[in-house]
PAVEX-860214 format. One record per atom (N, C-alpha, C, O): residue in three letters; x negated, y, z. Coordinates in pm, whole numbers, padded with zeros to 5 digits, always signed. Atoms other than C-alpha are relative to their C-alpha. Layout:
BEGIN
ALAXYZ...
This chain:
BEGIN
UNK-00102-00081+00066UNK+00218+03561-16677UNK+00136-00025+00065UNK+00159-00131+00123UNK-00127+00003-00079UNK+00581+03641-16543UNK+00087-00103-00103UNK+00027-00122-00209UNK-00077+00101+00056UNK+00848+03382-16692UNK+00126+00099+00006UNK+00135+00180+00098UNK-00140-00085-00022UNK+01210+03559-16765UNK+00091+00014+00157UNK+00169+00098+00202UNK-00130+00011-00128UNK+01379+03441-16434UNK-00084+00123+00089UNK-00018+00214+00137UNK+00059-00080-00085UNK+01092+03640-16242UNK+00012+00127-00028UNK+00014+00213+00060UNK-00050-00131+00051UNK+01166+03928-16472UNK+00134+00055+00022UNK+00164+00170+00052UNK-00193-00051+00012UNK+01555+03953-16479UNK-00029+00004+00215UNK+00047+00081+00273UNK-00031-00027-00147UNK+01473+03918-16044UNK-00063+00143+00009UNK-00001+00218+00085UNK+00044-00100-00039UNK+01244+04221-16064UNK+00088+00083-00063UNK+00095+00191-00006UNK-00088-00128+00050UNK+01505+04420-16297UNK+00121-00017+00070UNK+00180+00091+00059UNK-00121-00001-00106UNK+01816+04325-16054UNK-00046+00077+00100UNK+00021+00176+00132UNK+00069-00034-00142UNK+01576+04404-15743UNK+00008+00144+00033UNK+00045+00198+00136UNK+00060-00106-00018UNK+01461+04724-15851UNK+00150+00121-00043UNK+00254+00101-00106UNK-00113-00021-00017UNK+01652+05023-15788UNK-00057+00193-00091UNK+00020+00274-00143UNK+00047-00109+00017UNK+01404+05336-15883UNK-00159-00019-00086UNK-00257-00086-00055UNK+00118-00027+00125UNK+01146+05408-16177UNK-00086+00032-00006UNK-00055+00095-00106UNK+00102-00150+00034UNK+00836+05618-16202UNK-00063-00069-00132UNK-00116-00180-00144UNK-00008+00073+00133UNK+00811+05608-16592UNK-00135+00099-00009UNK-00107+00216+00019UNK+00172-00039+00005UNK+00395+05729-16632UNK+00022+00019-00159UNK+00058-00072-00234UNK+00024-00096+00120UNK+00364+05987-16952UNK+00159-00013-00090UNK+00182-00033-00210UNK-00144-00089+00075UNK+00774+06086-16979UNK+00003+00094-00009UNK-00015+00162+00092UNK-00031-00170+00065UNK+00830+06406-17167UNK+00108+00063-00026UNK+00183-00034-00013UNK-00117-00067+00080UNK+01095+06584-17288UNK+00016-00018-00162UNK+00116+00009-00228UNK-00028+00038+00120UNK+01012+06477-17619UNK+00106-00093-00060UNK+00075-00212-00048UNK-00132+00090+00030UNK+01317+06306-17745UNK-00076-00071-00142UNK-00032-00185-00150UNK+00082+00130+00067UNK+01086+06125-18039UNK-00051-00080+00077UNK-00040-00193+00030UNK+00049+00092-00099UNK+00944+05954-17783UNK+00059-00147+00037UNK+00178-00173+00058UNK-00140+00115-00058UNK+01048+05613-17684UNK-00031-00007+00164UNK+00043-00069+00241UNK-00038-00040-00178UNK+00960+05704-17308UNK+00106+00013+00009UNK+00173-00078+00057UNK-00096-00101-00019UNK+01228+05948-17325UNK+00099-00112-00050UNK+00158-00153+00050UNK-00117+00098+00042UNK+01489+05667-17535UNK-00007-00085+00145UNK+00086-00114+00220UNK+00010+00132-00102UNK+01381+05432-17280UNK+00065+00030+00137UNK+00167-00020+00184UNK-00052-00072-00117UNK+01394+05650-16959UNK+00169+00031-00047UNK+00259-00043-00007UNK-00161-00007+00071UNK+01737+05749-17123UNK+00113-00111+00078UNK+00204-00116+00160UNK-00090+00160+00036UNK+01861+05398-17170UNK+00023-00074+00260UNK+00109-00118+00336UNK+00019+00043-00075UNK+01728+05320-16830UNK+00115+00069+00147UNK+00139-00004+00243UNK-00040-00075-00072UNK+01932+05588-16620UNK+00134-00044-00055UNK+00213-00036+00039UNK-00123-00014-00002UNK+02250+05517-16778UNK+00033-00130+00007UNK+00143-00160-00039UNK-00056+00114-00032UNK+02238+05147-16671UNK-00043+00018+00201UNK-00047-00074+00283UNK-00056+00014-00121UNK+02230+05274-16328UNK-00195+00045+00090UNK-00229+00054+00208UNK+00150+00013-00132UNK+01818+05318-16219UNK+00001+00147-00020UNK+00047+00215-00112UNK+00053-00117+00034UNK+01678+05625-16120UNK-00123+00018-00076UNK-00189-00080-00112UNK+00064-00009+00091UNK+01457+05763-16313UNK-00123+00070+00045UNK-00073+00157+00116UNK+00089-00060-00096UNK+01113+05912-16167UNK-00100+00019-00141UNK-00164-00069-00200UNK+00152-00005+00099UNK+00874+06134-16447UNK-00082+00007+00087UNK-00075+00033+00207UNK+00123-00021-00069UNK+00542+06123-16396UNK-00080+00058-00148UNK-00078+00003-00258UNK+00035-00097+00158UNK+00366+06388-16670UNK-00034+00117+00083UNK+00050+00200+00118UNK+00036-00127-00049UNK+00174+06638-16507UNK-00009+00123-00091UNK-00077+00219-00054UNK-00013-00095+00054UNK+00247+06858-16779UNK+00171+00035-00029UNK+00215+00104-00122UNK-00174+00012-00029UNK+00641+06840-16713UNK+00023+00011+00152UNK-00029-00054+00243UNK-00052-00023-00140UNK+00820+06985-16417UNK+00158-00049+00071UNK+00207-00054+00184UNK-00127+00057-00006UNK+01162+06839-16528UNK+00014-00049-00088UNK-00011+00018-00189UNK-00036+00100+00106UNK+01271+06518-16745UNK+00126-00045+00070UNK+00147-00077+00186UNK-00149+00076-00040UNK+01643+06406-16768UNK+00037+00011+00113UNK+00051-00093+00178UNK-00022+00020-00076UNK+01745+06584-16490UNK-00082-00070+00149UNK-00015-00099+00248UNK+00078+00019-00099UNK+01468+06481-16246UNK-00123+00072-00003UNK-00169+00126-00104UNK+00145-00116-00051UNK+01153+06668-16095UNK-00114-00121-00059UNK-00133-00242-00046UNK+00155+00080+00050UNK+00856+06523-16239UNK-00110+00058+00043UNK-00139+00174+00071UNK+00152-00021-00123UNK+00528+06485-16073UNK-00131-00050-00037UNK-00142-00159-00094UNK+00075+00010+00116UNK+00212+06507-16195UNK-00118-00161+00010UNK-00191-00200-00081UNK+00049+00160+00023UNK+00060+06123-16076UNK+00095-00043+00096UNK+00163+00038+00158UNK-00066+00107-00039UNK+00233+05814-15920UNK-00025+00042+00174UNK+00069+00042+00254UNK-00013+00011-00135UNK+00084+05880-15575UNK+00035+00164+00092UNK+00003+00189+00209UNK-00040-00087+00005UNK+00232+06223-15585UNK+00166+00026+00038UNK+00212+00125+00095UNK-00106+00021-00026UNK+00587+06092-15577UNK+00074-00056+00132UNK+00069-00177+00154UNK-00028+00017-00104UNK+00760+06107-15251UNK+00074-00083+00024UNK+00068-00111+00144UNK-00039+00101-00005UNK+00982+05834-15304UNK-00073-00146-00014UNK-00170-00183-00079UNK+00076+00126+00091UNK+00944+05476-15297UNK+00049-00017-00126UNK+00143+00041-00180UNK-00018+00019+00141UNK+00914+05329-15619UNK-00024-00171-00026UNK-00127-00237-00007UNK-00032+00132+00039UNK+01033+04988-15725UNK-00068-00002-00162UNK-00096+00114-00133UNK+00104-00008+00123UNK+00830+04983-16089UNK-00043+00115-00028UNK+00020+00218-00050UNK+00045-00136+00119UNK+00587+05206-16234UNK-00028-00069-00188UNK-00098-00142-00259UNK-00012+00026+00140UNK+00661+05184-16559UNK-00084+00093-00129UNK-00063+00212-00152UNK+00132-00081+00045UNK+00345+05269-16809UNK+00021+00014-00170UNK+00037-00075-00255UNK-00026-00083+00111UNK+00389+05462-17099UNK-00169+00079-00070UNK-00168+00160-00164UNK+00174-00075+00053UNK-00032+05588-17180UNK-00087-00117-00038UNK-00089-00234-00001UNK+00132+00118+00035UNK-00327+05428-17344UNK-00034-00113+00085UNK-00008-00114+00205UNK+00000+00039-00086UNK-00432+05157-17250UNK-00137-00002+00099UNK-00139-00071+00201UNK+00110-00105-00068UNK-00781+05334-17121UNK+00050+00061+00139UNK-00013+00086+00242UNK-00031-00095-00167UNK-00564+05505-16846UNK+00071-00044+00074UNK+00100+00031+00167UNK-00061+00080-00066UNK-00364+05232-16706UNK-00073-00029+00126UNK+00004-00030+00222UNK+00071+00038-00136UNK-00651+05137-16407UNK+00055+00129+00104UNK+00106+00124+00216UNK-00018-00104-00102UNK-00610+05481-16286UNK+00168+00029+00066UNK+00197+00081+00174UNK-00114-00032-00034UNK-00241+05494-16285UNK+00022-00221+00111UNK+00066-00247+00223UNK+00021+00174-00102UNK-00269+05050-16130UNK-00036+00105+00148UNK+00048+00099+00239UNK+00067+00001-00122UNK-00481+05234-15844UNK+00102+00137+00102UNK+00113+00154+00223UNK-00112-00070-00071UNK-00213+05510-15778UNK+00126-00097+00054UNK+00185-00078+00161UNK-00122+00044-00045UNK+00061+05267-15770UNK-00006-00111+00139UNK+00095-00134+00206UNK+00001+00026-00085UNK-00103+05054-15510UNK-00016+00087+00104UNK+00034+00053+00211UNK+00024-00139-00145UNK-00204+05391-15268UNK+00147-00051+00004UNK+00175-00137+00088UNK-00111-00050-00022UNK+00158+05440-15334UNK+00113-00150+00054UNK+00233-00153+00081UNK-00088+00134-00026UNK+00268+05063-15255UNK+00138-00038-00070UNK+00241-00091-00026UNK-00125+00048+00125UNK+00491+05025-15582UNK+00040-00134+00024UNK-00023-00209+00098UNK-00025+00197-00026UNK+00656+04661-15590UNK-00031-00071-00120UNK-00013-00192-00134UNK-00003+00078+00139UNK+00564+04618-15970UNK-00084+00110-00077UNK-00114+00225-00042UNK+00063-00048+00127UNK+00391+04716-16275UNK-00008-00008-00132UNK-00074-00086-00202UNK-00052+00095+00136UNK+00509+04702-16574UNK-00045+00069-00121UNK+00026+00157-00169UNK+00087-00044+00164UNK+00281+04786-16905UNK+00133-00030-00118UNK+00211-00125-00118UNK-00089-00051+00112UNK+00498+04906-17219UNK-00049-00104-00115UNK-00147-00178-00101UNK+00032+00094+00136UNK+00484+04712-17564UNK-00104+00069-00035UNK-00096+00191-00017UNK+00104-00101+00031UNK+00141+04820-17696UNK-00108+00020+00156UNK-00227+00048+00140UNK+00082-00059-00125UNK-00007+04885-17313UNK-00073-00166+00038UNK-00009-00248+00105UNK+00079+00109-00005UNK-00253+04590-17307UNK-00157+00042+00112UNK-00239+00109+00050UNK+00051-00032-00038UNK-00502+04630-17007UNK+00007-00146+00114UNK+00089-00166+00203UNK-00017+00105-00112UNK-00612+04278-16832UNK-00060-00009+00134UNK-00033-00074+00235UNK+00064-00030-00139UNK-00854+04412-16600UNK+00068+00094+00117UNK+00049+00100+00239UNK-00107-00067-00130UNK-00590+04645-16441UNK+00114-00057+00036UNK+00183-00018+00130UNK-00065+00125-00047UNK-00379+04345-16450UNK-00020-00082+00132UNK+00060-00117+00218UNK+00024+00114-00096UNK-00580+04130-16238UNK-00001+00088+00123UNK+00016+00035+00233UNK+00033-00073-00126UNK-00634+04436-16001UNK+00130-00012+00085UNK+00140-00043+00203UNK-00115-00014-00047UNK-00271+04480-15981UNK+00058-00164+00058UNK+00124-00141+00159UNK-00045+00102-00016UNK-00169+04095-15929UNK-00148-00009+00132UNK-00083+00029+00230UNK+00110+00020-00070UNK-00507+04052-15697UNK+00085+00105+00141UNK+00145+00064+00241UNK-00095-00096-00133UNK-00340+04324-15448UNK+00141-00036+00026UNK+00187+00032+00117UNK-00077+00008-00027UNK-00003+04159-15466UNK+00108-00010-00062UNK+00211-00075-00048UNK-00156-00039+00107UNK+00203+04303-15745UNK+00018-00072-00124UNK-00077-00123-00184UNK+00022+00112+00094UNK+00308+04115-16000UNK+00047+00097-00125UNK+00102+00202-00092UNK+00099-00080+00146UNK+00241+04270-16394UNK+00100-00039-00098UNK+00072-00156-00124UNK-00069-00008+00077UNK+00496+04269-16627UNK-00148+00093-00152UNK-00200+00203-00134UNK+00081-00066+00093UNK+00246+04359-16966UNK+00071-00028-00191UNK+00115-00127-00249UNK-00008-00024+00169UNK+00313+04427-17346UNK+00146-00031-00013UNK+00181-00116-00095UNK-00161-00023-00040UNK+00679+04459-17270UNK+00081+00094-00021UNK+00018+00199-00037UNK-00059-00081+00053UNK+00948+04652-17353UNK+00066+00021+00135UNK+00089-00094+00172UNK-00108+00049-00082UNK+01155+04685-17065UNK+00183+00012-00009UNK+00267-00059+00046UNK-00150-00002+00066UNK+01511+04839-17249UNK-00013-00131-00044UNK+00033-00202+00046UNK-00027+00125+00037UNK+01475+04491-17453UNK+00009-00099+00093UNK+00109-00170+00095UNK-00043+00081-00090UNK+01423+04293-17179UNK+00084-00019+00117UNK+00100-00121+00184UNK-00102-00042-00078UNK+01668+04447-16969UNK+00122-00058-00088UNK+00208-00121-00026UNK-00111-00001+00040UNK+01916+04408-17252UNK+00025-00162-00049UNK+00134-00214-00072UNK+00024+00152+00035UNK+01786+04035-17344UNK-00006-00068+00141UNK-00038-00186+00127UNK+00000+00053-00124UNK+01800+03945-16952UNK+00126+00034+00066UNK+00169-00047+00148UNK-00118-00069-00112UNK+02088+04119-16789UNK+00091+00011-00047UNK+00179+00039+00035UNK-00128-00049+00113UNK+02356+04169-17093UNK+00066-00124+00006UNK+00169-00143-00059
């Protein structure tokens, strides 16, 4: 498991998002989150193949779809569909992976840490952004 210092280095580090099942739904806490996340300075990258635009950015319908690099994919879906979005973010050579509060998935954990990346899981990342960096 990551320890805070390794966390607050990957949220300094990182500079660009791809937030996996952001909507336009403003109930959402994607959407609060992605929000929160853009107005402390990251970009913001949807990924919602049923969205063509969130907050001002093009959204794309999987991780290895996105033409930028991407410093976290940040996971927002069951936790049933996390392997598939783990196996996009290595095609796509993400630097991180970071499972949402609720997104509990240890076998796409080990895949993701086994290839390199290191796993931020059952995490918030606005809280720990604001409990690490504030």
């Amino acid at each position: 498991m990551m320890n805070d210092s390794d966390i607050a280095r990957i949220l300094r580090d990182s500079k660009t998002i791809a937030v996996v099942g952001l909507s336009n739904n403003r109930m959402r806490a994607s959407f609060g989150v992605s929000r929160f996340l853009q107005r402390q300075g990251y970009r913001v990258i949807p990924v919602n193949p049923n969205e063509t635009e969130v907050l001002g950015e093009r959204a794309y319908p999987s991780v290895k779809d996105v033409p930028d690099e991407i410093d976290i994919v940040n996971i927002f879906r069951r936790p049933s569909r996390v392997p598939e979005v783990v196996e996009d973010a290595l095609q796509k050579r993400a630097r991180c992976i970071w499972m949402q509060e609720g997104v509990v998935n240890h076998e796409a954990a080990k895949r993701a840490e086994s290839a390199g990346l290191p796993v931020v899981m059952d995490r918030c990342i606005l809280k720990e952004l604001a409990r690490l960096l504030s």
